[in-house]
C-alpha positions as CSV (number, residue, x, y, z in Angstrom):
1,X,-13.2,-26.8,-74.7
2,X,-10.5,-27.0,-72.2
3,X,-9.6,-23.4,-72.8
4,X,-13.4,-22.5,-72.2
5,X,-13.5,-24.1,-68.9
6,X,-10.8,-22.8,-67.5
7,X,-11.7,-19.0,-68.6
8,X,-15.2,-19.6,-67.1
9,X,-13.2,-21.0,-63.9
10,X,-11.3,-17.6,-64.0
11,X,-14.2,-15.6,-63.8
12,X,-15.9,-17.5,-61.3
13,X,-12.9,-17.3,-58.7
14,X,-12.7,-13.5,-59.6
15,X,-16.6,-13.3,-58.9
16,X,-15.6,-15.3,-55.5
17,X,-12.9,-13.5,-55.0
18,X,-14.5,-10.1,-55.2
19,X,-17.8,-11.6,-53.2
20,X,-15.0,-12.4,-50.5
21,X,-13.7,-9.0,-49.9
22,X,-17.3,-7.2,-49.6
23,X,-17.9,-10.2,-46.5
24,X,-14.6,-9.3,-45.1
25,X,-15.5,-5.8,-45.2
26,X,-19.0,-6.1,-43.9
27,X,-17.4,-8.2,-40.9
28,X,-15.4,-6.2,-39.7
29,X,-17.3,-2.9,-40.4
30,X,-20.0,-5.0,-38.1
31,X,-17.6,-4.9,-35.1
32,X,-15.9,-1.6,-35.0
33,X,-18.3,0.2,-32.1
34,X,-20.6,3.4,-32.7
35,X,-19.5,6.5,-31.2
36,X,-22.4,7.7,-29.1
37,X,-23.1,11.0,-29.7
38,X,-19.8,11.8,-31.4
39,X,-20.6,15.5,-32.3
40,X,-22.2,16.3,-28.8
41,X,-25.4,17.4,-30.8
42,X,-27.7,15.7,-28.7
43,X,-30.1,18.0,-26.3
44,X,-29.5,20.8,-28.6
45,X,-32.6,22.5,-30.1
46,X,-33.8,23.4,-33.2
47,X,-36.5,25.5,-33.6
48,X,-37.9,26.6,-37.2
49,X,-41.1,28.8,-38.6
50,X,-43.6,27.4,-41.3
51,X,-43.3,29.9,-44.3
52,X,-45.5,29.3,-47.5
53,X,-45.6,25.3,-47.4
54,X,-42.5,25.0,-46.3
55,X,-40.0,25.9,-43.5
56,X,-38.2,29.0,-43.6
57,X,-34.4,28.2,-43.5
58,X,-32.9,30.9,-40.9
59,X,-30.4,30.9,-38.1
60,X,-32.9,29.3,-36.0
61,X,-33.2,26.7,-37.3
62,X,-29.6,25.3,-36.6
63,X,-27.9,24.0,-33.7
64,X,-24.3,24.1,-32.4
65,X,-22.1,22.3,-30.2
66,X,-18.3,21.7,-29.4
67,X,-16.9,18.3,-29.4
68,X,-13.1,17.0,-29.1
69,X,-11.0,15.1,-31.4
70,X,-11.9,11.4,-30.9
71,X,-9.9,7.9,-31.0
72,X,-11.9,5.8,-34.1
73,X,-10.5,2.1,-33.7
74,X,-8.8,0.8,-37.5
75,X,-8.5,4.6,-38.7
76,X,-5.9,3.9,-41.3
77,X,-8.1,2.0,-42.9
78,X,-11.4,3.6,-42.8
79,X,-12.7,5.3,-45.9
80,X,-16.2,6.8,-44.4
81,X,-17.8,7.7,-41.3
82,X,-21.5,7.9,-41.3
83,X,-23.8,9.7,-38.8
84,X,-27.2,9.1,-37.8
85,X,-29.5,11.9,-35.5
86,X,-32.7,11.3,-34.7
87,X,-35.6,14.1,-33.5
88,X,-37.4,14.6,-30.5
89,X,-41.5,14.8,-30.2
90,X,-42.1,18.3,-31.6
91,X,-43.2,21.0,-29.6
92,X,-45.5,23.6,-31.3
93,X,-46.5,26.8,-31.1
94,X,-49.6,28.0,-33.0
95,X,-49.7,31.8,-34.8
96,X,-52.0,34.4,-32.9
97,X,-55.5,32.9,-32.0
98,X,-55.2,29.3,-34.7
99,X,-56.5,26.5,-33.4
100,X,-54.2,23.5,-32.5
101,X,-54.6,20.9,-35.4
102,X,-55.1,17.3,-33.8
103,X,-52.8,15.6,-36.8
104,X,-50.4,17.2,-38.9
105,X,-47.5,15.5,-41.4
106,X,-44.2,16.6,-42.6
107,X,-42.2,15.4,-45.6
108,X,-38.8,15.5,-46.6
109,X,-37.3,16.5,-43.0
110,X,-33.5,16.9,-44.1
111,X,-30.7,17.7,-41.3
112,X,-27.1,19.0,-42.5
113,X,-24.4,18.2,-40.3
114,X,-21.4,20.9,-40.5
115,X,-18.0,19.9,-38.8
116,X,-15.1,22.1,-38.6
117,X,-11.9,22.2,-36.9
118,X,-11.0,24.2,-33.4
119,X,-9.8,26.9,-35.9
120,X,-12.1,26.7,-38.6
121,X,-9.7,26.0,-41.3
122,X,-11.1,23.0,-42.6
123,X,-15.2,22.7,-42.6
124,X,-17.2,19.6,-44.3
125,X,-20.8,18.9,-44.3
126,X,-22.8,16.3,-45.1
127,X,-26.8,15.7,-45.2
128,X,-29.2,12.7,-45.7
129,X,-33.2,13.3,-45.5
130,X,-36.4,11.7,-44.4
131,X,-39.2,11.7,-47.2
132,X,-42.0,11.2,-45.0
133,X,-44.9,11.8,-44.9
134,X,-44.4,11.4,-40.9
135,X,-47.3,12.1,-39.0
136,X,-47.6,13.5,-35.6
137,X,-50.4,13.5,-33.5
138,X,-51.1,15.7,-30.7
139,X,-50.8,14.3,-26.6
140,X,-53.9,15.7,-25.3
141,X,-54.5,19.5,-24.9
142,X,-50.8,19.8,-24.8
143,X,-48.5,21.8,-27.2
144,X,-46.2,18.2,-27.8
145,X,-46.6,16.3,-30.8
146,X,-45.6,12.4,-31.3
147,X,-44.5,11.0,-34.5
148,X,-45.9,7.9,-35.9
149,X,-42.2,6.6,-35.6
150,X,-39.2,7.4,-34.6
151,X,-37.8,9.8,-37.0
152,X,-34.1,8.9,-37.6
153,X,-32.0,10.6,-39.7
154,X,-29.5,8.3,-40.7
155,X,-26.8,8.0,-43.3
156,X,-25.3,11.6,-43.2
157,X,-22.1,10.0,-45.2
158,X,-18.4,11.5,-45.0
159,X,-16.9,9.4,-47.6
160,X,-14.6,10.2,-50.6
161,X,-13.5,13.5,-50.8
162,X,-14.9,14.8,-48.0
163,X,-13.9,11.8,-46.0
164,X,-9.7,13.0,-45.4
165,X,-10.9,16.2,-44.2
166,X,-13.3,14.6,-41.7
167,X,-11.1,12.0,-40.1
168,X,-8.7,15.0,-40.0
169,X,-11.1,17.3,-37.7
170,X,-12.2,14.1,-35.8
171,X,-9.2,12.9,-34.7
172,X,-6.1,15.6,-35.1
173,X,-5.4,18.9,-33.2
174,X,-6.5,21.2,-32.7
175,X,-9.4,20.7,-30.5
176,X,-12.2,21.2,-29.8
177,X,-14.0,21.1,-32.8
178,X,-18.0,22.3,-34.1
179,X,-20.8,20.4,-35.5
180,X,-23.8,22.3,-36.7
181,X,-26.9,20.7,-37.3
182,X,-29.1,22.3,-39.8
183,X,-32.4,20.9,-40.4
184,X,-35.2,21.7,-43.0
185,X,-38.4,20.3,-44.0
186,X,-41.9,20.8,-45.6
187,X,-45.4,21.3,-44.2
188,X,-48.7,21.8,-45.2
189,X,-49.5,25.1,-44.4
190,X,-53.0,23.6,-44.4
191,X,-52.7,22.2,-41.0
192,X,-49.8,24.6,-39.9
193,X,-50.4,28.4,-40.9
194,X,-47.5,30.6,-41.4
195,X,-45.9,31.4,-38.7
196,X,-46.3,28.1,-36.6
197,X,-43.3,27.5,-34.9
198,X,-42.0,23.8,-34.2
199,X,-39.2,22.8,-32.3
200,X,-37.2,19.7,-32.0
201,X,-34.6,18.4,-29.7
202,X,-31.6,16.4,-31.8
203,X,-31.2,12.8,-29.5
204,X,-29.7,9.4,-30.3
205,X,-26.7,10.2,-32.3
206,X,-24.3,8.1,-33.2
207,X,-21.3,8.1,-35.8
208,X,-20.1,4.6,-37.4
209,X,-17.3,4.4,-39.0
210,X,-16.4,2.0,-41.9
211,X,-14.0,0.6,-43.9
């Protein structure tokens, strides 16, 4: 009986134990800052054409900046780094003589965030996704579309094997480095024909690193 006790002890301190270092982690993960716009992708443009139902992926539809290496605060012990981007109203631009629609939704709006070195010898990506449906209404007679919420693309995790040859682009020479932002999603070619352009600007992005 004795011996019963103290293995059910055992495995209760373990449980604590193991309880303990998540709350440790999650602490201090909650007070190591954001880096605001850590891959200087905000204010760049993306700009992509409905295809058949869904939008064609092209060189257009990325977006490119430079950024430099960056200070993260308890590096040595950080094992991911997770980005978040969120998207402007969209802009649009009907095909030949198609009417405007007054409503239209999107679904499964996915960005892919390259980074790569000054020299391009190391490159990782990584890319989380929206499923939507999002709905965006149009202002007026305008061409400018608001979303029913702010679209936020968050969780575009660096973390295990990719996560070395990020903090090694972020914060080592050479400098500066690239982020491309690669976004793709699908319509309903319904309520946006073929050949409807839409066009986002990339805003609000932040990088959190973690333990």
């Amino acid at each position: 009986m004795q011996r019963g006790r103290f293995l059910a002890l055992t495995g209760a301190l373990s449980v604590l134990v193991l309880s303990g270092c998540g709350a440790v982690n999650s602490a201090i993960n909650s007070v190591i800052p954001e880096v605001n716009n850590m891959a200087n992708l905000n204010g760049q443009i993306v700009e992509t054409v409905i295809g058949s139902g869904r939008a064609t992926i092209s060189g257009s539809v990325s977006a490119t900046a430079n950024f430099n290496d960056q200070t993260l605060e308890q590096v040595s012990k950080l094992n991911a780094l997770i980005l978040k981007q969120s998207l402007s109203d969209a802009t649009v631009t009907m095909p030949g003589s198609a009417a405007a629609p007054t409503t239209f939704s999107l679904r499964n709006i996915t960005l892919k965030v390259t980074l790569s070195d000054g020299e391009g010898a190391r490159s990782v990506d990584a890319s989380a996704t929206v499923a939507g449906p999002v709905t965006f209404t149009r202002q007026g007679s305008t061409n400018t579309y608001v979303p029913t919420a702010k679209v936020e693309i968050s969780n575009i995790k660096f973390s295990g094997e990719t996560f070395s040859t990020v903090i090694g682009i972020v914060t080592g020479a050479p400098s500066p480095n690239t982020a491309t932002g690669k976004l793709s999603l699908d319509a309903d070619d319904t309520e946006l024909p073929a050949g409807t352009k839409i066009s986002f600007t990339l805003v609000d992005g932040k990088a959190k690193p973690q333990i």
